[in-house]
ZADREN-734830 format. One record per residue: x, y, z of N, C-alpha, C, O, CB in turn; residue number from 1; residue in three letters; chain. Coordinates in steps of 0.2 Angstrom, whole numbers, plus 2048, in hexadecimal, padded with zeros to 3 digits. Glycine has a CB too. Layout:
% residues N
r n_east->X, n_north->Y, n_up->Z, ca_east->X, ca_north->Y, ca_up->Z, c_east->X, c_north->Y, c_up->Z, o_east->X, o_north->Y, o_up->Z, cb_east->X, cb_north->Y, cb_up->Z, i->NUM, aa->ALA, ch->A
...
% end
This chain:
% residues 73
r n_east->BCD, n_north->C2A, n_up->B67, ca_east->BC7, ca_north->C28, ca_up->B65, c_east->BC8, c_north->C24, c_up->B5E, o_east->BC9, o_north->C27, o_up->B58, cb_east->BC2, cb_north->C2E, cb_up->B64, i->1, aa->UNK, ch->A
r n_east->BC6, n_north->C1E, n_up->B60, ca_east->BC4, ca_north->C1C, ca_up->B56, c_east->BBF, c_north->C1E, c_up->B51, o_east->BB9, o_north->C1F, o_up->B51, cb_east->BC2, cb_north->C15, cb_up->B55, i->2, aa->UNK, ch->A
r n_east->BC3, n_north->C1D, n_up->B4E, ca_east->BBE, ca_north->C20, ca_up->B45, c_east->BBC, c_north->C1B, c_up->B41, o_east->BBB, o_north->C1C, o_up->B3B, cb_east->BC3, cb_north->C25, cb_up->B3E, i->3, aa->UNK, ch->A
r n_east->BBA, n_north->C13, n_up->B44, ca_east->BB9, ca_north->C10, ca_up->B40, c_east->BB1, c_north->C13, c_up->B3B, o_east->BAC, o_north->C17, o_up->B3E, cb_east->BB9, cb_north->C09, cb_up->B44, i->4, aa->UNK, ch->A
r n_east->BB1, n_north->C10, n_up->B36, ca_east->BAB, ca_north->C0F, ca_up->B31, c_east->BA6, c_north->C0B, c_up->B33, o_east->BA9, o_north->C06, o_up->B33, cb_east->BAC, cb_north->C0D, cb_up->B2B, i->5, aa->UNK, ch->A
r n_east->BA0, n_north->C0B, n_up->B35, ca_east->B9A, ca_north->C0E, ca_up->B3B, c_east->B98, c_north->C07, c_up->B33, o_east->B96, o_north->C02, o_up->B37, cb_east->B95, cb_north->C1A, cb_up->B3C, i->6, aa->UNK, ch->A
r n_east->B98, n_north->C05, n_up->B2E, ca_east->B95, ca_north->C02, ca_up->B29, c_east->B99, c_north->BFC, c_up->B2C, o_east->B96, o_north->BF7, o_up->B2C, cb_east->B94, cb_north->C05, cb_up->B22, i->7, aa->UNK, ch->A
r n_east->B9E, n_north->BFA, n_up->B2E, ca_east->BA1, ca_north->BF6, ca_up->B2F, c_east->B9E, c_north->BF1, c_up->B37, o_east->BA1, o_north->BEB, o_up->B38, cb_east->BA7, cb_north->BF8, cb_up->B2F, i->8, aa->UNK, ch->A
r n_east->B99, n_north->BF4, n_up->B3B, ca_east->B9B, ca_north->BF2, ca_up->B43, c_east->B96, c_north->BEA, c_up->B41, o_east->B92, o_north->BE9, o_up->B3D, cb_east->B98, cb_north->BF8, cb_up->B4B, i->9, aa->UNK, ch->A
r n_east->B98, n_north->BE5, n_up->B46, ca_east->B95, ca_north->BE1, ca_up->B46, c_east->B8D, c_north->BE1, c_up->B48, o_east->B89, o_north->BDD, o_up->B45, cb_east->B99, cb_north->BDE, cb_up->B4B, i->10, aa->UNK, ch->A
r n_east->B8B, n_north->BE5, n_up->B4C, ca_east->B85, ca_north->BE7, ca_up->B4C, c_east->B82, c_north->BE8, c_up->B47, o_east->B85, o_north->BEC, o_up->B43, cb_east->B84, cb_north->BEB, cb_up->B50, i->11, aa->UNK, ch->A
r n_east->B7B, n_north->BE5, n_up->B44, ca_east->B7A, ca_north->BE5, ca_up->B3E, c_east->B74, c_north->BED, c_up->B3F, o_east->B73, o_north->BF0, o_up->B3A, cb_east->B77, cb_north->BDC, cb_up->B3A, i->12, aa->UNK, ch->A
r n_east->B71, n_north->BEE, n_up->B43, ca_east->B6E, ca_north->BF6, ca_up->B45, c_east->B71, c_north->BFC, c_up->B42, o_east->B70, o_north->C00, o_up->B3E, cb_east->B6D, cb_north->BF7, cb_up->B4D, i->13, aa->UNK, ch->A
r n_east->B78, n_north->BFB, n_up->B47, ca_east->B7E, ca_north->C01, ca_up->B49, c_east->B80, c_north->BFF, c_up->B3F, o_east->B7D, o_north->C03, o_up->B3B, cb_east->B87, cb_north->BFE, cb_up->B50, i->14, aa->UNK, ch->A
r n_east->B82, n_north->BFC, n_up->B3D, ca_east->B83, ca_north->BFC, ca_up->B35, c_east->B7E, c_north->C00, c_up->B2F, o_east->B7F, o_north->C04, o_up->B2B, cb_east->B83, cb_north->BF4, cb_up->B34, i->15, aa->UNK, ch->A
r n_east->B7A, n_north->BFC, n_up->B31, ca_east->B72, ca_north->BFF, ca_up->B2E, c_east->B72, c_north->C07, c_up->B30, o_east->B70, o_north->C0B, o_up->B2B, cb_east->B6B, cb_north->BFB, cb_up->B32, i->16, aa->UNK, ch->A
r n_east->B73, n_north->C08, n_up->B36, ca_east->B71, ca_north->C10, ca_up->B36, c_east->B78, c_north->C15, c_up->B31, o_east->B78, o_north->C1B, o_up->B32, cb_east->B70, cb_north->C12, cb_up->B3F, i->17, aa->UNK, ch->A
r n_east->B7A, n_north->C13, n_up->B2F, ca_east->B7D, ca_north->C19, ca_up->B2A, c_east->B78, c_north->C18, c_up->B22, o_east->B77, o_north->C1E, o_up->B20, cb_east->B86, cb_north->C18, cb_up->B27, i->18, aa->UNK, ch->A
r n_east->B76, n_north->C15, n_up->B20, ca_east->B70, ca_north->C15, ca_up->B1A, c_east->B6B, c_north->C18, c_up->B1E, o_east->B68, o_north->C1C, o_up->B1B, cb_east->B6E, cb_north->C0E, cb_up->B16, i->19, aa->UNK, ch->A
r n_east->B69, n_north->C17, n_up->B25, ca_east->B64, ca_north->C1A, ca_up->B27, c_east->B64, c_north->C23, c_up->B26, o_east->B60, o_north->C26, o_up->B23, cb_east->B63, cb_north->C18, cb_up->B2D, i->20, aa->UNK, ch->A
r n_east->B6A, n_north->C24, n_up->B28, ca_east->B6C, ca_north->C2B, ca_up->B28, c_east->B6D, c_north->C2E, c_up->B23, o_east->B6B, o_north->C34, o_up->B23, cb_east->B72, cb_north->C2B, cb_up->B2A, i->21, aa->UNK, ch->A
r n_east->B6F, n_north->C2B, n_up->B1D, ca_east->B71, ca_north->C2C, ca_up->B17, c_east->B69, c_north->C2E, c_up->B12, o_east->B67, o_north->C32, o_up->B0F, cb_east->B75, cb_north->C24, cb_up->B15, i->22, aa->UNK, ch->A
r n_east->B66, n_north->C29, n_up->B14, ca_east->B5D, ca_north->C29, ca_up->B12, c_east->B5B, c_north->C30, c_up->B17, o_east->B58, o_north->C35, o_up->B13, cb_east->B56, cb_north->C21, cb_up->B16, i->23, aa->UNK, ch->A
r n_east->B5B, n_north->C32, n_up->B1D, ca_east->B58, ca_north->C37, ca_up->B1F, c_east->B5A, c_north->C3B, c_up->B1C, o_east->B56, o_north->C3F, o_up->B18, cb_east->B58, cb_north->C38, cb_up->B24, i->24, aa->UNK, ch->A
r n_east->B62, n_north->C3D, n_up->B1C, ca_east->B64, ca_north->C43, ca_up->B19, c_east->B63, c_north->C45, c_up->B12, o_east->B64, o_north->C4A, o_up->B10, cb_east->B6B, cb_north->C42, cb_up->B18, i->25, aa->UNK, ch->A
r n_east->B60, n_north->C40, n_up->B0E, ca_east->B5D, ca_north->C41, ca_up->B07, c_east->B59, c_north->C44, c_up->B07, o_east->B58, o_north->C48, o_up->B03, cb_east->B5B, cb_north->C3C, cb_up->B02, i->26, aa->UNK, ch->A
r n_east->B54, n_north->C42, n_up->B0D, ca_east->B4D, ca_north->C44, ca_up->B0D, c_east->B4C, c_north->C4C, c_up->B0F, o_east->B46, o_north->C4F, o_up->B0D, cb_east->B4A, cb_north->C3F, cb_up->B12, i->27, aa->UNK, ch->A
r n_east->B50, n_north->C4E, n_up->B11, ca_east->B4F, ca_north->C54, ca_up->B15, c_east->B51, c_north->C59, c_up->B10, o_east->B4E, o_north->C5F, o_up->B0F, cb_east->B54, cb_north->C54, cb_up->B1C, i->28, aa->UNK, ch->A
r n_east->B57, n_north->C56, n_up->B0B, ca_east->B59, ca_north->C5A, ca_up->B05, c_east->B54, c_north->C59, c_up->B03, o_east->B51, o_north->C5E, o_up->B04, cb_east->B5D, cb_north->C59, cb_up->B00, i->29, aa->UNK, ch->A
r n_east->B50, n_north->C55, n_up->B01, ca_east->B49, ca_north->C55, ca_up->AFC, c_east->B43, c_north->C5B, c_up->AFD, o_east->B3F, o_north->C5E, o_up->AFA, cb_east->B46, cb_north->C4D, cb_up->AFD, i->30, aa->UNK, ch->A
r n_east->B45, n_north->C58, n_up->B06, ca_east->B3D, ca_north->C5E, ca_up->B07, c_east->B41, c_north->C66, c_up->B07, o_east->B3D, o_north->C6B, o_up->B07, cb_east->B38, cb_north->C5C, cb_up->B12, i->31, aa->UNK, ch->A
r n_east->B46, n_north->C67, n_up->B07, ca_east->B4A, ca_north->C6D, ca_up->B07, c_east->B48, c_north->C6E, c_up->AFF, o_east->B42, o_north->C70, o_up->AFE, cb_east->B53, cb_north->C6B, cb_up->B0A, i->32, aa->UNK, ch->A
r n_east->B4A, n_north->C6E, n_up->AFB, ca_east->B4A, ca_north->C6E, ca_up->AF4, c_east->B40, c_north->C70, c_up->AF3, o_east->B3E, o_north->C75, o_up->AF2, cb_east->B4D, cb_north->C65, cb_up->AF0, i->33, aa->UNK, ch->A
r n_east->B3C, n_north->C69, n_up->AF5, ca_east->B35, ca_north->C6B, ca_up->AF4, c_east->B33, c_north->C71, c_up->AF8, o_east->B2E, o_north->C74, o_up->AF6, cb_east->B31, cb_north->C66, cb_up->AF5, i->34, aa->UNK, ch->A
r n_east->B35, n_north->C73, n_up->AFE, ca_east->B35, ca_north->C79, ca_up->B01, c_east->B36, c_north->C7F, c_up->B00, o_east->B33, o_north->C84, o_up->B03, cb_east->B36, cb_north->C78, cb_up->B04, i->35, aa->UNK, ch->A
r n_east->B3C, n_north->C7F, n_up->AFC, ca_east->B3F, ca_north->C83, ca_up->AFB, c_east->B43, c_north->C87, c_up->B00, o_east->B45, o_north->C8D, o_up->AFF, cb_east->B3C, cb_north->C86, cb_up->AF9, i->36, aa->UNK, ch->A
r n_east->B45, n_north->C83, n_up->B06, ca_east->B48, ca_north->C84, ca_up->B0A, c_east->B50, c_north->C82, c_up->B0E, o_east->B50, o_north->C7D, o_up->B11, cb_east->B45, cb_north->C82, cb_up->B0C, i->37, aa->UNK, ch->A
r n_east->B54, n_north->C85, n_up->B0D, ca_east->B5A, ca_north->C84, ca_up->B11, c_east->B5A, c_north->C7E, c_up->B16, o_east->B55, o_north->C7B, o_up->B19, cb_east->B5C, cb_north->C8A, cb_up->B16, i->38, aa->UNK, ch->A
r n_east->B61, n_north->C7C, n_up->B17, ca_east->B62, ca_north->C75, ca_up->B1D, c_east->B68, c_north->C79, c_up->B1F, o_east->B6A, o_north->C7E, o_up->B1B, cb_east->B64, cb_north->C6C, cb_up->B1B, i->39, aa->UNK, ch->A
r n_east->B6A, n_north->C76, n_up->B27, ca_east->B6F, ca_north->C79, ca_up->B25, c_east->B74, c_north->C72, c_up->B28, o_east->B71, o_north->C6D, o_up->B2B, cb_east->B70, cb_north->C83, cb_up->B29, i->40, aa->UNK, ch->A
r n_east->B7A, n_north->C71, n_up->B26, ca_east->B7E, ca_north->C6C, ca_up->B26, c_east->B84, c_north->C6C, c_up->B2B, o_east->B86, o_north->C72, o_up->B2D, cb_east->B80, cb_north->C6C, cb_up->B1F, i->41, aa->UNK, ch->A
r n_east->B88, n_north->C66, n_up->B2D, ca_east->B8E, ca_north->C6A, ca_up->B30, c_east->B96, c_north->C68, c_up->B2D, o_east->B99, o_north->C63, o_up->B2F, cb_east->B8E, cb_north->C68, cb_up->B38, i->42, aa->UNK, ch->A
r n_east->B99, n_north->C6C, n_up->B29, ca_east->B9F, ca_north->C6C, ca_up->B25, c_east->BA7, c_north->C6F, c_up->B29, o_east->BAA, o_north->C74, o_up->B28, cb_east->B9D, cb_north->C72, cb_up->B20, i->43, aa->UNK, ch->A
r n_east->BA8, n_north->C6B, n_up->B2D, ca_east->BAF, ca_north->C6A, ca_up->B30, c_east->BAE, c_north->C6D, c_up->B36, o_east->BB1, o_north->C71, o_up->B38, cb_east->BB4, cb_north->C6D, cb_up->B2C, i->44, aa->UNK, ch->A
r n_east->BA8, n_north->C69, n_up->B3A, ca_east->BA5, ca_north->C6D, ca_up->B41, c_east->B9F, c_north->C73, c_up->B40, o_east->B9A, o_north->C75, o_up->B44, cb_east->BAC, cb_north->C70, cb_up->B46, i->45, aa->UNK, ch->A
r n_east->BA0, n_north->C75, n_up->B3B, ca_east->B9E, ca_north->C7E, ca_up->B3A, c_east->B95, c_north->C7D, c_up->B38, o_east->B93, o_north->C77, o_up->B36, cb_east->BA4, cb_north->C83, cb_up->B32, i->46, aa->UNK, ch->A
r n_east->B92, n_north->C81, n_up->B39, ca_east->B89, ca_north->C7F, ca_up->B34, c_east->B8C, c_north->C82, c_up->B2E, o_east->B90, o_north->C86, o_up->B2F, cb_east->B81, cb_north->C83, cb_up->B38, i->47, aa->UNK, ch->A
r n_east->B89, n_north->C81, n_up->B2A, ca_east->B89, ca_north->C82, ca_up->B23, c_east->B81, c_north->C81, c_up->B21, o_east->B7D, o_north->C7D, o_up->B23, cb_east->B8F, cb_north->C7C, cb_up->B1E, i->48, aa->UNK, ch->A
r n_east->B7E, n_north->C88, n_up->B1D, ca_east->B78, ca_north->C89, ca_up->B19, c_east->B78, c_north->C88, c_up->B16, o_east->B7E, o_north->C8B, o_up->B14, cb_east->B74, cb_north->C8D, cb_up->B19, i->49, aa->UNK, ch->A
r n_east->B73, n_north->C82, n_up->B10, ca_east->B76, ca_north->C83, ca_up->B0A, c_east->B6C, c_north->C83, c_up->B0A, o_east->B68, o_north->C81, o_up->B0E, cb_east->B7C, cb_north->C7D, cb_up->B05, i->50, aa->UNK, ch->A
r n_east->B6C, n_north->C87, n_up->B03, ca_east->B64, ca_north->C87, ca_up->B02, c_east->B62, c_north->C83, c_up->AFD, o_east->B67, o_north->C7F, o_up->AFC, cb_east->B61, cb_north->C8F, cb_up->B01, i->51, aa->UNK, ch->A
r n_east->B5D, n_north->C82, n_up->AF9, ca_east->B58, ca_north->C7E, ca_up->AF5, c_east->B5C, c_north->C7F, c_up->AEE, o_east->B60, o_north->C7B, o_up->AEC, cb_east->B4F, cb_north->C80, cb_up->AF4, i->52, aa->UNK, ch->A
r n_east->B5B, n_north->C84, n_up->AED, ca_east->B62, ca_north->C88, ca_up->AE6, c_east->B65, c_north->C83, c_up->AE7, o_east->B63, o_north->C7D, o_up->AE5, cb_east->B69, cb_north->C92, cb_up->AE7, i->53, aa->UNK, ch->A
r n_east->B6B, n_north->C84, n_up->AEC, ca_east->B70, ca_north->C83, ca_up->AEC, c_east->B72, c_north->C79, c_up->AEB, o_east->B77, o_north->C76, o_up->AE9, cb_east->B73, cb_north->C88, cb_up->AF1, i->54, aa->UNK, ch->A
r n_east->B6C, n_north->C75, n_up->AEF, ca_east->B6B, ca_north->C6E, ca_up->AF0, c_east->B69, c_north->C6D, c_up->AEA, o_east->B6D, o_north->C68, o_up->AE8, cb_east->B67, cb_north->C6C, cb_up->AF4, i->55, aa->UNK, ch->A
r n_east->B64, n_north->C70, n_up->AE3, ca_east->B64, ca_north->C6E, ca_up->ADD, c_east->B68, c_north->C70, c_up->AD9, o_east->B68, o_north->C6E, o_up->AD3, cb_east->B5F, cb_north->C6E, cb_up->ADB, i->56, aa->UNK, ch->A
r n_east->B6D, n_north->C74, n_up->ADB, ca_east->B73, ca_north->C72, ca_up->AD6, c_east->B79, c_north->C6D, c_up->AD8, o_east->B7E, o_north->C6D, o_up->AD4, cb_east->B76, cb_north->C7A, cb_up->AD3, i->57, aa->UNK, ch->A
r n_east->B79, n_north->C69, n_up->AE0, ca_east->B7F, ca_north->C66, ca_up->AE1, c_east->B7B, c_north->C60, c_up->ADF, o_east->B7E, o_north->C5B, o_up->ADD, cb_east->B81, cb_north->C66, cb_up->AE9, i->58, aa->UNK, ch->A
r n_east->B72, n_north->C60, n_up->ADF, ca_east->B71, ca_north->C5A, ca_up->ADC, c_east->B70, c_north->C58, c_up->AD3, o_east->B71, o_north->C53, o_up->AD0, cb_east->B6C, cb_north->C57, cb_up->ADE, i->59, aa->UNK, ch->A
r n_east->B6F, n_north->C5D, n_up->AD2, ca_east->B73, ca_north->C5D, ca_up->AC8, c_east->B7A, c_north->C5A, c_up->ACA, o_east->B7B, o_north->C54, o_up->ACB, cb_east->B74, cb_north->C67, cb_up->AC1, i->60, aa->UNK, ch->A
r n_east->B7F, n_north->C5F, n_up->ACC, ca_east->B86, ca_north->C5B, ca_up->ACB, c_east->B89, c_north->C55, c_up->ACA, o_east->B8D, o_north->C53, o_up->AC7, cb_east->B88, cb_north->C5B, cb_up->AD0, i->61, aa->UNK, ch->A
r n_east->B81, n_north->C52, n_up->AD0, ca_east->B84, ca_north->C4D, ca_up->AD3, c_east->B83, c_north->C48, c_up->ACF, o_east->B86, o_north->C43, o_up->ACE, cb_east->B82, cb_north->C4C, cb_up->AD9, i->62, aa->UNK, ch->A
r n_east->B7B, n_north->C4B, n_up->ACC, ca_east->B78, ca_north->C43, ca_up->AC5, c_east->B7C, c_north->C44, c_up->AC1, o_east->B7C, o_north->C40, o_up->ABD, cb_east->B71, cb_north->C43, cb_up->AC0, i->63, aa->UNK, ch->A
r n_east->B80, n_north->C48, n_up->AC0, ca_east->B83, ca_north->C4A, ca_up->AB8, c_east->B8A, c_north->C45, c_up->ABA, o_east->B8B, o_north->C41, o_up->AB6, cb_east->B86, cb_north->C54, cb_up->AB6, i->64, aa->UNK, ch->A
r n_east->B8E, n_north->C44, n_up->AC1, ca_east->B93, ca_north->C43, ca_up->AC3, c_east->B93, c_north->C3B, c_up->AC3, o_east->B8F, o_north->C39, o_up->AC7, cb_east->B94, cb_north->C46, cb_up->AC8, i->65, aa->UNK, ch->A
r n_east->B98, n_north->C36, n_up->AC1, ca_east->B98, ca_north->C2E, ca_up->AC2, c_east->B99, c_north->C2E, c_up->ACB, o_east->B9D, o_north->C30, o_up->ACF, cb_east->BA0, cb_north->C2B, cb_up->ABD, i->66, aa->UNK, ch->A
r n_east->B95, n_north->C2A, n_up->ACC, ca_east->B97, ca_north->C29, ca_up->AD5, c_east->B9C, c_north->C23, c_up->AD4, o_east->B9D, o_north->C1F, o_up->ACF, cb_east->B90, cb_north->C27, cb_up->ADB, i->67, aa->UNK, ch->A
r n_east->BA0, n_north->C25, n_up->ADA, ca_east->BA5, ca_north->C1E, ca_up->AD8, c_east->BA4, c_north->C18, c_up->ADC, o_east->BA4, o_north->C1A, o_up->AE2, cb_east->BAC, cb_north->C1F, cb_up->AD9, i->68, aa->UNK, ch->A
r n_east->BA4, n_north->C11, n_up->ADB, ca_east->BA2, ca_north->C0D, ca_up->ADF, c_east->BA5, c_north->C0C, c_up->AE3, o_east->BAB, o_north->C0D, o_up->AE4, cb_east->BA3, cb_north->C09, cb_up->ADD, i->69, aa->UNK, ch->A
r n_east->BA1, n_north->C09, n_up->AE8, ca_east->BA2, ca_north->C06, ca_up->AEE, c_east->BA2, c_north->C01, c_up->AF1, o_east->B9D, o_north->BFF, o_up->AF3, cb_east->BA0, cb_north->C07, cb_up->AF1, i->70, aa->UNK, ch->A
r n_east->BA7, n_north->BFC, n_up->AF2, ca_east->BA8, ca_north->BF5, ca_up->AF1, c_east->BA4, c_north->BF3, c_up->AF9, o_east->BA5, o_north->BF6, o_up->AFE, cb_east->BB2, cb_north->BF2, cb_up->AEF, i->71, aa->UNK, ch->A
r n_east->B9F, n_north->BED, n_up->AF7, ca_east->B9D, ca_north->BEC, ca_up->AFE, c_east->BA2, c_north->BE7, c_up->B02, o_east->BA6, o_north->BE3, o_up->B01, cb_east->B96, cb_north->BE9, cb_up->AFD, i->72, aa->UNK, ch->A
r n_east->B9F, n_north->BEA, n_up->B09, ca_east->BA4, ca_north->BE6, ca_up->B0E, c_east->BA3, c_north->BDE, c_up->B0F, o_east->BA6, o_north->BDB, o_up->B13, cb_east->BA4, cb_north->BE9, cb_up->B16, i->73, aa->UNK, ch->A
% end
């Protein structure tokens, strides 16, 4: 099976939907955090819980942390 990068395909939809994904998944942290509610996630096949705690201290980390660029295709 190929592993190409889903941001690369000629289809300009199929391309688009990883930001789409990318936006949902924020969102859900977001309402997780205002909720005060767990998500739970999947980390090398496995579900993984992480709760509201624990999403606002990966997002401090993360503002504190330089992201590194991403050169467009």
């Amino acid at each position: 099976m190929s592993t190409r990068d889903i941001r690369t395909s000629k289809d300009p939809d199929l391309a688009g939907s990883y930001a789409a994904i990318q936006r949902s998944a924020q969102s859900a942290r977001d309402i997780a955090i205002r909720t005060n509610t767990a998500i739970i996630v999947a980390v090398d096949g496995k579900p993984v819980r992480i709760t509201a705690a624990e999403l606002i201290k990966i997002r401090e980390l993360e503002s504190s942390t330089p992201t590194p660029h991403i050169p467009s295709l």
